[in-house]
C-alpha positions in Angstrom: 25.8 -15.1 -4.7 28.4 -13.8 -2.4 27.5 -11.2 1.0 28.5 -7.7 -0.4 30.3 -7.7 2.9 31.9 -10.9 3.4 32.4 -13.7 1.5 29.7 -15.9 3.0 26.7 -17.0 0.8 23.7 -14.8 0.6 19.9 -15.8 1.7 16.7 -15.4 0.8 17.7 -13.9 -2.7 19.4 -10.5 -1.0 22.4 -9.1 -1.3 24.1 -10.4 2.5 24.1 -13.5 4.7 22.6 -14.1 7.7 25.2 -12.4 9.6 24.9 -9.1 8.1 20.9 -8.5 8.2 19.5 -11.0 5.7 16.0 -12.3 6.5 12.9 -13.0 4.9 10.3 -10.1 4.3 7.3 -11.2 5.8 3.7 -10.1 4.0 0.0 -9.5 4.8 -1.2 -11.5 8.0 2.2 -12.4 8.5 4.1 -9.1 8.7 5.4 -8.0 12.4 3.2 -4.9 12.2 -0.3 -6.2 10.5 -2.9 -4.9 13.1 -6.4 -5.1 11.0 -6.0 -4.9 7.7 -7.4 -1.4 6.9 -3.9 -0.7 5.2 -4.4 -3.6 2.9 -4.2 -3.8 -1.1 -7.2 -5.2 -1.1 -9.1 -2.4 1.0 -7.5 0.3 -0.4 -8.6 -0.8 -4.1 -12.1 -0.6 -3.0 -11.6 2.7 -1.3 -10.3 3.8 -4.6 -13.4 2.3 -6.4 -15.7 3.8 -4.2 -13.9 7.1 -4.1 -14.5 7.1 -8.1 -18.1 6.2 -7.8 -18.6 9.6 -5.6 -16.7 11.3 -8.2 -18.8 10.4 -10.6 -22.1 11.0 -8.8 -20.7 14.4 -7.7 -19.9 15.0 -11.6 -23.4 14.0 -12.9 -25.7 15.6 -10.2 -26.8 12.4 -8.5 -24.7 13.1 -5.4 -24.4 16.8 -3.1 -21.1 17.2 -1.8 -21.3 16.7 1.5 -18.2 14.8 2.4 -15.9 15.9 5.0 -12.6 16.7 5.9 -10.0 17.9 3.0 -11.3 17.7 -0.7 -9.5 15.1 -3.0 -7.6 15.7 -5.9 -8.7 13.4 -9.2 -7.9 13.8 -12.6 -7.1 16.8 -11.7 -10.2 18.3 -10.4 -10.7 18.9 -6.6 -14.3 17.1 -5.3 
């Protein structure tokens, strides 16, 4: 594959060489800004899953609402 702006080859499977910004996108522990992890797939899947749970206690009577801050929007009902 050809640089869209030269004729060089390309790297890393982009669209331009070295010269013109191609580099390697760098992931989880690896990436240039990963500071704890709080951000990660992995932790905000369990947020989700626990957000769910609380919806469902909320729904059912098991739980008060006492959470703080903004209420969330899911499935279309504010909890």
């Amino acid at each position: 594959m050809e640089c869209k702006y030269c004729d060089k080859e390309t790297v890393f499977n982009t669209s331009v060489c070295n010269q013109h910004g191609g580099h390697r996108v760098r992931t989880g522990n690896e990436a240039p800004n990963y500071k704890h992890g709080g951000r990660t797939k992995e932790a905000m899947e369990s947020r989700e899953r626990l957000r769910m749970l609380t919806f469902i206690g909320n729904k059912l009577g098991f739980l008060k609402r006492k959470l703080r801050g903004r209420k969330i929007l899911i499935h279309g009902e504010w909890i």
